[in-house]
Structure formats: structure tokens, C-alpha cells
C-alpha positions as CSV (number, residue, x, y, z in Angstrom):
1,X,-29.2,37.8,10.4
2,X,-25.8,36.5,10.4
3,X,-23.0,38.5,8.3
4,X,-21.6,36.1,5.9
5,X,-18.0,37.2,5.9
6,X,-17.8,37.0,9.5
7,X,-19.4,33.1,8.9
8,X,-16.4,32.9,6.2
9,X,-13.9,34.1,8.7
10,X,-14.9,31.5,11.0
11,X,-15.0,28.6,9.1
12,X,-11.4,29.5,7.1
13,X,-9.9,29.4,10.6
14,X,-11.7,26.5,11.3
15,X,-10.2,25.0,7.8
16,X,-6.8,26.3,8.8
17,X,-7.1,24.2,12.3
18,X,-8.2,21.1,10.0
19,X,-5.4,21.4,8.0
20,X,-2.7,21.3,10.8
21,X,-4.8,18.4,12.2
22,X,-4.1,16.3,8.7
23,X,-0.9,17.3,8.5
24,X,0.0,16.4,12.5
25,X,-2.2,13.6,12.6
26,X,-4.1,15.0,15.2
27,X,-7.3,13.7,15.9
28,X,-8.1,15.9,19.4
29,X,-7.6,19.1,16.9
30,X,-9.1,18.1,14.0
31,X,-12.7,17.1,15.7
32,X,-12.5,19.8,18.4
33,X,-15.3,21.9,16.6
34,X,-17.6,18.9,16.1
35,X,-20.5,18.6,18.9
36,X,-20.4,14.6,19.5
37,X,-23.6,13.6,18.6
38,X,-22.3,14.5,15.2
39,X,-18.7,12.4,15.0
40,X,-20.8,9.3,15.2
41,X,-18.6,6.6,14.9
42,X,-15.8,8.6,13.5
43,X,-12.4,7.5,16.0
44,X,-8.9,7.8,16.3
45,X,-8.1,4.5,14.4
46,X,-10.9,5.4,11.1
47,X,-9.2,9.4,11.4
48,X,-5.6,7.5,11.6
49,X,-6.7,5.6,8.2
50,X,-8.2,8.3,6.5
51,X,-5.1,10.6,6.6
52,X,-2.7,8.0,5.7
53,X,-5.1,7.5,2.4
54,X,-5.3,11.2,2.2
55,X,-1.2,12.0,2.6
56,X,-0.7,8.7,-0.2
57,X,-3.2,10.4,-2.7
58,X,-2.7,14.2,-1.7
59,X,0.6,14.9,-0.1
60,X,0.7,17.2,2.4
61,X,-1.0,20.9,2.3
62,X,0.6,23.9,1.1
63,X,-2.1,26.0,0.8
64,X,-5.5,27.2,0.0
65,X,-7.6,29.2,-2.1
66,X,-11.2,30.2,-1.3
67,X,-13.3,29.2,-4.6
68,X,-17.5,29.8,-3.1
69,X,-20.0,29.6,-1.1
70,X,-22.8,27.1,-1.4
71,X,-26.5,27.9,-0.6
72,X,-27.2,27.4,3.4
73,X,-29.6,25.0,4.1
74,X,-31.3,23.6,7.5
75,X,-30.4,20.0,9.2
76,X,-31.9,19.1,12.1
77,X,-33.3,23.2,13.1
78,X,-29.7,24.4,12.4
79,X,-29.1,27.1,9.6
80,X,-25.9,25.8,7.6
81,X,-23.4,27.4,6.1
82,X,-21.2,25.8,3.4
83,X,-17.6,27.2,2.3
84,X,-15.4,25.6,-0.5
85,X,-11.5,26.3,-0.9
86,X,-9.3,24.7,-3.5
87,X,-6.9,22.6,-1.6
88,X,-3.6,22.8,-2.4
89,X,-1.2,19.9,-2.0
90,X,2.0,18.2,-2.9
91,X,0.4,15.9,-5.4
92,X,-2.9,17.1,-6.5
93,X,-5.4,19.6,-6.1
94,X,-8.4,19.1,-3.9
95,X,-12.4,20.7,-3.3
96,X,-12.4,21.0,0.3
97,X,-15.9,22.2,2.1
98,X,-16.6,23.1,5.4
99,X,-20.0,23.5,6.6
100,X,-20.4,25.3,9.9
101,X,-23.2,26.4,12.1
102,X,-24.0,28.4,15.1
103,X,-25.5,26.6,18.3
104,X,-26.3,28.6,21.8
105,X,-23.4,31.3,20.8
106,X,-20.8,28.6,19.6
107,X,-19.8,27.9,16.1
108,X,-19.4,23.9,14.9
109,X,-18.4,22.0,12.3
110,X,-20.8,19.9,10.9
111,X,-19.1,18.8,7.7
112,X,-15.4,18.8,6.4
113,X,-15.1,17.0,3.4
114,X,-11.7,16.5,1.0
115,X,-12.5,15.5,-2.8
């Protein structure tokens, strides 16, 4: 059984990395805790375009509140948790999730998701 607020703990900092990626424009940092099967055909130039988008809609970050979790489910034999924050920004506010699981000791992302 996996403690959840250790689970929570791990995906905020994993959030908090995210964040500085969107804010940098760091592709290398922001899909560093993805395994690659599951970036598919996510690359620099769609990540490049995305965070343009998101900086025109959003602004940038200034913080983060943690609003739930979501009920864990199972994708491809992985148990996976899901974490929402409200995302803070210049412009707007924003539901982010971040849905993490634990493979052969390691934690991953498997979803990160701004709406």
C-alpha cells in the first residue's frame, strides 16, 4: 500500500519542476519524469507551441494551490494517481492535474494537463 501524502509529495514537486519548465521553456525539464513510450509524439517544436499558447492565455505562474485528489485508476498494469492544484497565473486561473505512478522503484508522470 502506497501512503498517499507521500504520492502527494511527489507529484507537487513534480508540478513545481513543470512549472519552472513552462516558465523557462524548457523542454529537457518539463518531460524528464515521462518514460518515452509515453511522450509519443510530443517534441520540442509542439512543447515550444503549446507554451507560447499557454503564456498568451495564462501569463506566467505565480503560484499554486492544492484543490483534490481524484480516484486512482489502472492503465496499462500501472496503479495511477491523480492530483489537482488550482493554477495561479498572471491572467487567469487554471485546473492543473498531474497523474503519477510508480514503476520498478521510480516515480513518472503519466499525465500533466493545464485547463
Amino acid at each position: 500500500m502506497t501512503d498517499s501524502s507521500e504520492v502527494q509529495a511527489i507529484a507537487e514537486k513534480y508540478l513545481k519542476e513543470m512549472l519552472e519548465a513552462d516558465d523557462t521553456e524548457n523542454f529537457d525539464l518539463y518531460t524528464k519524469r515521462y518514460e518515452d513510450k509515453y511522450l509519443g509524439n510530443f517534441s520540442r517544436e509542439r512543447f515550444s507551441e503549446d507554451i507560447k499558447g499557454m503564456h498568451e492565455r495564462n501569463g506566467m505562474n505565480t503560484g499554486y494551490e492544492f484543490l483534490c485528489t481524484l480516484r486512482n485508476f489502472n492503465f496499462d498494469g500501472l496503479d495511477i494517481f491523480r492530483f489537482v492544484w488550482k493554477g495561479i497565473y498572471e491572467k487567469r486561473d487554471a485546473v492543473i492535474e498531474i497523474d503519477v505512478y510508480k514503476k520498478n522503484g521510480d516515480w513518472y508522470i503519466i499525465q500533466s494537463a493545464v485547463h
